[in-house]
DOKE-807332 format. One record per residue: residue number from 1; residue in one letter; chain; x, y, z of N, C-alpha, C in turn. Coordinates in nm, 4 decimals, m for minus. Layout:
num,residu,chaine,nc1,nc2,nc3,cac1,cac2,cac3,cc1,cc2,cc3
NUM,A,A,X,Y,Z,X,Y,Z,X,Y,Z
...
END
This chain:
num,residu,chaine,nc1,nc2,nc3,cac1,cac2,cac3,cc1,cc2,cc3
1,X,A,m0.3996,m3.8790,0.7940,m0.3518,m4.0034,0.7384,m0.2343,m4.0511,0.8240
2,X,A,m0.2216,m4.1871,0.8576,m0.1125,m4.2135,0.9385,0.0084,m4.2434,0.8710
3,X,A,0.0801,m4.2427,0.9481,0.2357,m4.2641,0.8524,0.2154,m4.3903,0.7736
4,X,A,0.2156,m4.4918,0.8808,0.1827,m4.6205,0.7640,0.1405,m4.6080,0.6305
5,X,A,0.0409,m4.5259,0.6330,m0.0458,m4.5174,0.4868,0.0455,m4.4219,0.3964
6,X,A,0.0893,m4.3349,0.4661,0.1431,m4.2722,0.3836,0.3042,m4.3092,0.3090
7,X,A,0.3440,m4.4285,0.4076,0.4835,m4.5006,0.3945,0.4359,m4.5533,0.2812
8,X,A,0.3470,m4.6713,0.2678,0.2733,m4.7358,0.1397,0.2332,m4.7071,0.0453
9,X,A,0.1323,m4.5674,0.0085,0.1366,m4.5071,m0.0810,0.2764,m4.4280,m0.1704
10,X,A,0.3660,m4.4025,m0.0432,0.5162,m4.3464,m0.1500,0.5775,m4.4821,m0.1886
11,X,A,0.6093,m4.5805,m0.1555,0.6275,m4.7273,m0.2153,0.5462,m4.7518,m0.3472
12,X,A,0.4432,m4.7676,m0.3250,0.3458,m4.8450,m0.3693,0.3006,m4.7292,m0.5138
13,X,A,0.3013,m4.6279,m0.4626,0.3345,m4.5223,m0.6370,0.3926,m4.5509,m0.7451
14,X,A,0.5749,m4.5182,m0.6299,0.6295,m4.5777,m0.6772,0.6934,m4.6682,m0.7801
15,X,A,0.6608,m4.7778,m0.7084,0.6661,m4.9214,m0.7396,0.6007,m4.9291,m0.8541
16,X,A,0.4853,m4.8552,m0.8652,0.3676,m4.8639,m0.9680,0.3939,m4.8367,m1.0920
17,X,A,0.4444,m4.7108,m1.1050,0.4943,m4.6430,m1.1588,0.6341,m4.7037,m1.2502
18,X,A,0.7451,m4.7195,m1.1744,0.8367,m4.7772,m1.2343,0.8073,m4.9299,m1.2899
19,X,A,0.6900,m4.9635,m1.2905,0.6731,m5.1204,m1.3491,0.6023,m5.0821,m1.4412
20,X,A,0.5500,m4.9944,m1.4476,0.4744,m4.9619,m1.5809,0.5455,m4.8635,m1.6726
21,X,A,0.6621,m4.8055,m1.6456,0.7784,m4.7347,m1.7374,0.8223,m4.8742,m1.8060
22,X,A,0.8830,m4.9593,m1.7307,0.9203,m5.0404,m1.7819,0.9373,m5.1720,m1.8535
23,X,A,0.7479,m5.1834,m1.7953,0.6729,m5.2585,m1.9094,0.7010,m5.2361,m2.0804
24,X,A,0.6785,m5.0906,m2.0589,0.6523,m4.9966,m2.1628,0.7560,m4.9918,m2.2284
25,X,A,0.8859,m4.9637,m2.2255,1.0112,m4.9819,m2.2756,1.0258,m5.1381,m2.3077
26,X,A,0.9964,m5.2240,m2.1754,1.0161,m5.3723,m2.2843,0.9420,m5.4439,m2.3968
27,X,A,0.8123,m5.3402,m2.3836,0.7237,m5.4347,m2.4660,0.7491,m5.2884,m2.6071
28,X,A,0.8380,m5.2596,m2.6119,0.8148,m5.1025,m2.7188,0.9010,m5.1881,m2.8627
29,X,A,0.9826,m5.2757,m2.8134,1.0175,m5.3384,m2.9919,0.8644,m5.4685,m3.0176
30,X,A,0.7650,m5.4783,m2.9583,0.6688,m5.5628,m3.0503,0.5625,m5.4382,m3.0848
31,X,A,0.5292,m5.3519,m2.9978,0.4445,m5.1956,m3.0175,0.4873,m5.0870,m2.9834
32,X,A,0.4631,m4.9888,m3.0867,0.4983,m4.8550,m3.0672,0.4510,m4.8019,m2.8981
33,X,A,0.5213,m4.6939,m2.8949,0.4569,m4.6664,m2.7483,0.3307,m4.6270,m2.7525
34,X,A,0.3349,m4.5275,m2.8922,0.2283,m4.4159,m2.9224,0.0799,m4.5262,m2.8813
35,X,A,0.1331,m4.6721,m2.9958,0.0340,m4.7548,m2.9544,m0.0354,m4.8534,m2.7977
36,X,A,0.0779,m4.8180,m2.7324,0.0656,m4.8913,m2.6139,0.0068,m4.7974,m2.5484
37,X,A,0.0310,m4.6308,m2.5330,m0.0498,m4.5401,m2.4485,m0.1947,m4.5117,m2.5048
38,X,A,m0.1890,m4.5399,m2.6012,m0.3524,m4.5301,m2.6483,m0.4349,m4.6362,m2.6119
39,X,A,m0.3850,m4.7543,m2.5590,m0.4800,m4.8419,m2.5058,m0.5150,m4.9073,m2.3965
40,X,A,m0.6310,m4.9256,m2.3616,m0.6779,m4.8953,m2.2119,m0.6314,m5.0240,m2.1347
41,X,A,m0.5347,m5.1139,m2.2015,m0.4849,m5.2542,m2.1109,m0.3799,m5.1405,m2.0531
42,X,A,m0.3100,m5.0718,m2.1230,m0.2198,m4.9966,m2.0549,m0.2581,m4.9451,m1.9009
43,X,A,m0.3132,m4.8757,m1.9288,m0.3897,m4.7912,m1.7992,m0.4254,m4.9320,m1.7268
44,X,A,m0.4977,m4.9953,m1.7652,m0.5537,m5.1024,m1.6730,m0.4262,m5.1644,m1.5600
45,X,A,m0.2879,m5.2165,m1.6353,m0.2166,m5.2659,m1.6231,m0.1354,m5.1602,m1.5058
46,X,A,m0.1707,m5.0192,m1.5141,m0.0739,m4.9375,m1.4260,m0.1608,m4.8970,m1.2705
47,X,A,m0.2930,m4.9108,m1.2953,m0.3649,m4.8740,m1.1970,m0.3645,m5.0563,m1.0843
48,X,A,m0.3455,m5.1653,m1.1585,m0.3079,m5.2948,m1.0844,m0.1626,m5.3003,m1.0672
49,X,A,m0.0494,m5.2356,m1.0797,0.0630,m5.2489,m1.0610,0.0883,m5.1563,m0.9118
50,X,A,0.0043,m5.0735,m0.9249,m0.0009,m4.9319,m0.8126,m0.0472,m4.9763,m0.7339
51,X,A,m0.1915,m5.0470,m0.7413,m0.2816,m5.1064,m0.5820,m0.1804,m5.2316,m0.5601
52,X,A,m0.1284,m5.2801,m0.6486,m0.0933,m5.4282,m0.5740,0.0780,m5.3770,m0.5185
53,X,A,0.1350,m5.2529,m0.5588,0.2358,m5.2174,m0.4685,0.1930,m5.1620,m0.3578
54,X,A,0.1063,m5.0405,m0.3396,0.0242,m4.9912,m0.2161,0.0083,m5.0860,m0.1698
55,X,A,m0.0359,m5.2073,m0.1575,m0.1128,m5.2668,m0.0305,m0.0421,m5.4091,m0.0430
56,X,A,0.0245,m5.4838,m0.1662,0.1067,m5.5902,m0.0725,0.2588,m5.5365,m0.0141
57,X,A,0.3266,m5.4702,m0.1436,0.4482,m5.4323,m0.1639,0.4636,m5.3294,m0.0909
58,X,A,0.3966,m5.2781,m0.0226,0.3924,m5.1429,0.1071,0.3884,m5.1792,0.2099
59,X,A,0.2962,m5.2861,0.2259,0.2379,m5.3359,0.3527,0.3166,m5.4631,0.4376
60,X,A,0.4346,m5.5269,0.2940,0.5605,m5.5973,0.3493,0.6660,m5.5331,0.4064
61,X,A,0.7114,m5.3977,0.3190,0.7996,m5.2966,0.3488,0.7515,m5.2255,0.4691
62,X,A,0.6328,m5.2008,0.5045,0.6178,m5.1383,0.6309,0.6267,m5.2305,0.7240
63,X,A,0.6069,m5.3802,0.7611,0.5962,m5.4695,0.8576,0.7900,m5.4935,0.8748
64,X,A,0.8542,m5.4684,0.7778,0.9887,m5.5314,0.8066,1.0573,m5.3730,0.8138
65,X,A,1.0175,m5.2805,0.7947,1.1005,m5.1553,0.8695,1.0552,m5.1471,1.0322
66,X,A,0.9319,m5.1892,1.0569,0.8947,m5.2074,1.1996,0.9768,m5.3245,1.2717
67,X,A,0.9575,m5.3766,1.2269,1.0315,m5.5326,1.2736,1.1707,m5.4899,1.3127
68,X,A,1.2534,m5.4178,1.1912,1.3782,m5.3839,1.2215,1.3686,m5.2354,1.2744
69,X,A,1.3042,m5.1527,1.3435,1.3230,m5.0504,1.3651,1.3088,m5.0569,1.5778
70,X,A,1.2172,m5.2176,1.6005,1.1726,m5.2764,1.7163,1.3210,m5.3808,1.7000
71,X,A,1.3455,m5.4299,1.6460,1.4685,m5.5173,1.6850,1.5945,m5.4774,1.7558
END
C-alpha cells in the first residue's frame, strides 16, 4: 500500500469516526443513544462519513502536505 493511501485512510478513519461520535452526542437529547446505535441510519451515516473523509478529506490533506512539503 503506498503512503498516500495509507496517509488517507488514517485521516479519513479518523475523520469518520469523530463525526459520527459526535453526531451521536448531538443528536442524544432528541434520542437515546441505546436508540440511535440500534439503527441502521446510524451505521449508514458512519460508513459515508469514513469514505467521504478517505477519499475527499484525505485526498485534499494529502495534495496540500505535498504542495507544502515541494514548496
Amino acid at each position: 500500500m503506498s503512503v498516500r493511501w495509507k496517509y488517507q485512510l488514517k485521516i479519513g478513519i479518523f475523520w469518520g469516526v469523530f463525526m459520527t461520535l459526535f453526531n451521536l452526542l448531538f443528536e442524544m437529547q432528541e434520542k437515546p443513544i441505546a436508540t440511535q446505535l440500534s439503527s441502521p441510519h446510524f451505521y449508514l451515516r458512519m460508513v459515508v462519513f469514513t469514505l467521504a473523509g478517505v477519499f475527499i478529506l484525505g485526498y485534499i490533506n494529502w495534495k496540500a502536505k505535498v504542495k507544502k512539503t515541494t514548496a
